[in-house]
N, C-alpha and C positions, 0 to 999 in steps of 0.2 A: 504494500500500500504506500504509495507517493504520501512524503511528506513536504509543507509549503512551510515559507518563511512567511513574515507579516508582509512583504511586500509583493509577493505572489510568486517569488522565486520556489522551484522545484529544489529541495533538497535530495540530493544522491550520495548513496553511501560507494565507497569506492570496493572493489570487490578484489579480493583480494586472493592472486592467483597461487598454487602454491606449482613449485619445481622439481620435477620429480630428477631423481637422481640417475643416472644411464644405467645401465644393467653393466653388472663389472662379470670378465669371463677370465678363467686361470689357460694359459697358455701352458700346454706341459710338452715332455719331450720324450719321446720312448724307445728305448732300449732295441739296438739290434747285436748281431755278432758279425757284423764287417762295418761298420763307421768305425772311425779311428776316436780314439779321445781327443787325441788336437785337434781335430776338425770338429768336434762336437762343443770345446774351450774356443775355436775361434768361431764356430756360429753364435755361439752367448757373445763374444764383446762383440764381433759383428755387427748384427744384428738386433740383439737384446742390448746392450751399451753397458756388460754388465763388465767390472773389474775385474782383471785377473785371478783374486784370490775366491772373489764368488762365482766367476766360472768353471775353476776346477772343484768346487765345492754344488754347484748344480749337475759339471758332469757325474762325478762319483755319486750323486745318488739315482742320475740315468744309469748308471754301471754296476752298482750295487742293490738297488731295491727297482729296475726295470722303469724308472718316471722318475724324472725332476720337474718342479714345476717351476716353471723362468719367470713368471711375472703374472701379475695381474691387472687386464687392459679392458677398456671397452672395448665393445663387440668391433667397430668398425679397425680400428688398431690390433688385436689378435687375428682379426681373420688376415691384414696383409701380411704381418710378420711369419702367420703361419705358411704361408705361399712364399715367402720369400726364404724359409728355411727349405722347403721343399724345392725349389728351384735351384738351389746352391747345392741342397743335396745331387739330385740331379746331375749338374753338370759337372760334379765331382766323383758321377757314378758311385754313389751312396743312398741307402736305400734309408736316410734318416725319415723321422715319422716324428709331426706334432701334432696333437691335437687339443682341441677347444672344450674348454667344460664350464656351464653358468657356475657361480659361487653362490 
């Protein structure tokens, strides 16, 4: 119901939108037995822009528990970085594998 002022102005309440937050997805990395570990250390700073001591520490747990998980990104930023590991893999004739999972 419209409220007026004493001079006949319409009073509007101003509505007030809220901001939903993006959907965040984990980027993980998984485990074969022909990628090399340097190539799976230099896809993390690559790619992922992650520092030396945290890329041998995400490889090792691709190497030891089969998944490391490199980051957590909105949807539109995992899905390139996924393709662009894959593509690297690729043409380094590596059969690396990442994939996407909501959080």
């Amino acid at each position: 119901m419209p409220v007026f002022l004493e001079n006949g102005t319409e009073l509007r309440t101003k509505k007030e939108e809220k901001v939903k937050e993006p959907e965040e997805f984990r980027v993980i990395l998984l485990n074969d037995h022909y990628t090399t570990m340097d190539f799976v250390v230099d896809i993390l700073i690559l790619i992922f822009h992650k520092n030396e001591i945290d890329a041998n520490q995400i490889m090792m747990d691709v190497h030891r528990k089969g998944r490391g998980i490199v980051g957590v990104y909105s949807w539109d930023i995992a899905t390139t970085k996924t393709e662009q590991v894959h593509i690297m893999a690729r043409e380094h004739d590596f059969p690396l594998r990442c994939i996407i999972e909501k959080v």
